[in-house]
C-alpha angles and dihedrals in degrees: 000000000000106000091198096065097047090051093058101034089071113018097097101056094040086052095056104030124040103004089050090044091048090044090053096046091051096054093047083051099054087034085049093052098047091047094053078050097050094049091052096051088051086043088058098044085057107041099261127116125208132186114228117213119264119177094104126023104241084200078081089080086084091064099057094051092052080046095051091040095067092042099060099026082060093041103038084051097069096109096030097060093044084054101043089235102164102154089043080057094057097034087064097044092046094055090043092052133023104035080074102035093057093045091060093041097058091043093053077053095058089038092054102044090043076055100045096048087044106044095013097191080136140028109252082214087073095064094017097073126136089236095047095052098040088044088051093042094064094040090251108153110258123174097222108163089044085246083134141254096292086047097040107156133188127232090263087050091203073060086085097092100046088066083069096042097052098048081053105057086045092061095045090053100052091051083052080061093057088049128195138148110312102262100055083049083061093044092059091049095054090041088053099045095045090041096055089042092054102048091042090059109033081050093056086222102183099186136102132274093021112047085054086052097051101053121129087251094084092074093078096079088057091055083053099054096050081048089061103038083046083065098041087066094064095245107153138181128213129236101267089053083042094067094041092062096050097048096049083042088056087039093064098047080052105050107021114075122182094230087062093053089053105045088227149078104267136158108253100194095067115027095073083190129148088282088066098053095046084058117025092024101048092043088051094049094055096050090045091052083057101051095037102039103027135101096237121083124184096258121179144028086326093047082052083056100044090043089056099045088057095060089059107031091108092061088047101057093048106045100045095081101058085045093063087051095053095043095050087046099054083038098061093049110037098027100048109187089023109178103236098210143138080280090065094047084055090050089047097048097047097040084061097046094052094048096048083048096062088033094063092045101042104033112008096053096049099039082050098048095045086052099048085056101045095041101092091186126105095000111159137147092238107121128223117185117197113053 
């Protein structure tokens, strides 16, 4: 079977149909669960109380980006691998990820140390470091808000799992310089992920950045990448088993809760342990299997939406937290007596939508553009065709 046609025969549809959608619909989840958190810290404050939703854990949107991640960077490295083309791999993670990441970062900087001049509860010099911010500018773990090592955060706290991504897109790259037929590329990249899983966890390694590495959560992106070659072969479901999968997918996130897998009260947001890819992993693979290997594809005026979402969900995951605090801030001084309800969760979440939205179109898109033209590095006519 020739992989590169099957690469390019779909990629298109499968771009701007079912991965955007699920991308979209990741990022509105995660944006959805920090601005039912940031509402019930203002509720508090003021007296208020306010009861989050809880059926499905939203945390849950990670998963299906790591998910995701694995799917189009196999599918979209076709050619890359094939070619050896190492540097053009990094070139075009570097431009996807980090021009945007370290905007947002420096701008969480300047929002942290305005908030803490203006409502000092805590020194801006704890989180401001130079360590703290170099360590949060190349994605190495860094447990900036003293949370602890399973729970390191980055300046920009949603930046967490970028720390994983971007280990990850480092170990698939270097198995694109050995080179080899696809499949033994891929290979690597599994071997690699399971074996530093394994060996984190069976040596019982306790400090950063290794023991956040080495979390089961990693082995998502495998998934994902078994997900992706699966595709590439050209297996398919139909519609019936479609909606199977994405309703077993939606049943385990239902009905499996972490706490449950680990017989304990636990915080299921940081430990990115088994239980969480038993969970959120498994939940996420399942609704992944339906969007990539399925029949069904979002059509219409929904599936335009959805489409454009996507292209700036992460923006969208990395600005809305500074949103909420700006919002909240501009909230407790000109709105005295504001009712934090599920109102204000609504205002929050579309106003950051729409923000990441204009921000895509008239700032993300440009900076991205002008850098892709000046950096020199890792040019090559190799095409790669999901991004």
């Amino acid at each position: 079977m020739d992989l590169k046609l099957k690469s390019r025969s779909n990629s298109s549809a499968l771009r701007l149909a079912n991965i955007q959608a699920l991308r979209a619909v990741a990022a509105i989840m995660v944006a959805l669960l920090h601005a039912q958190v940031s509402v019930m810290g203002e509720a508090a404050v003021s007296g208020q109380t306010f009861s989050p939703w809880s059926v499905v854990d939203l945390s849950f949107g990670v998963d299906i980006f790591f998910v995701i991640s694995g799917v189009v960077i196999t599918i979209s490295s076709v050619k890359l691998a094939e070619a050896r083309q190492g540097m053009a791999f990094f070139r075009k993670r570097f431009l996807r990820v980090v021009p945007t990441y370290w905007v947002f970062t420096f701008v969480q900087v300047a929002a942290t140390a305005v908030a803490a001049f203006v409502h000092p509860v805590r020194s801006s010099d704890d989180i401001l470091n130079f360590k703290n911010v170099l360590c949060s500018l190349f994605f190495i773990p860094i447990d900036t808000f003293s949370y602890g090592t399973l729970a390191a955060m980055p300046v920009l706290f949603v930046g967490w799992s970028l720390n994983f991504e971007v280990l990850f897109y480092f170990i698939f790259g270097i198995s694109i310089f050995f080179g080899g037929a696809l499949p033994v590329v891929l290979g690597r990249v599994i071997a690699v992920v399971l074996a530093l899983v394994i060996v984190g966890n069976v040596s019982h390694v306790s400090v950063l950045p290794w023991v956040f590495w080495a979390r089961p959560i990693m082995v998502e992106f495998a998934i994902g990448i078994l997900l992706g070659y699966i595709y590439l072969r050209g297996f398919r479901v139909s519609g019936w088993i479609q909606a199977v999968l994405l309703i077993a997918g939606l049943s385990v996130w239902l009905f499996v809760k972490q706490s449950h897998l680990e017989g304990a009260p636990l915080n299921p947001h940081v430990t990115h342990g088994w239980s969480r890819v038993m969970s959120g992993g498994l939940g996420a693979t399942l609704i992944m299997s339906a969007a990539v290997l399925g029949s069904w594809h979002v059509r219409g005026k929904f599936g335009e939406l959805l489409n454009r979402l996507g292209e700036s969900s992460y923006a969208l995951y990395l600005a809305h937290p500074i949103i909420y605090l700006v919002l909240a801030f501009f909230a407790e001084r000109f709105v005295p007596g504001m009712s934090w309800s599920w109102y204000a969760v609504v205002v929050l979440l579309i106003v950051a939508i729409l923000f990441a939205h204009m921000f895509h179109v008239i700032f993300e898109r440009r900076l991205l553009d002008w850098l892709d033209a000046k950096m020199k590095f890792g040019t090559t006519k190799v095409e790669a065709p999901i991004n």
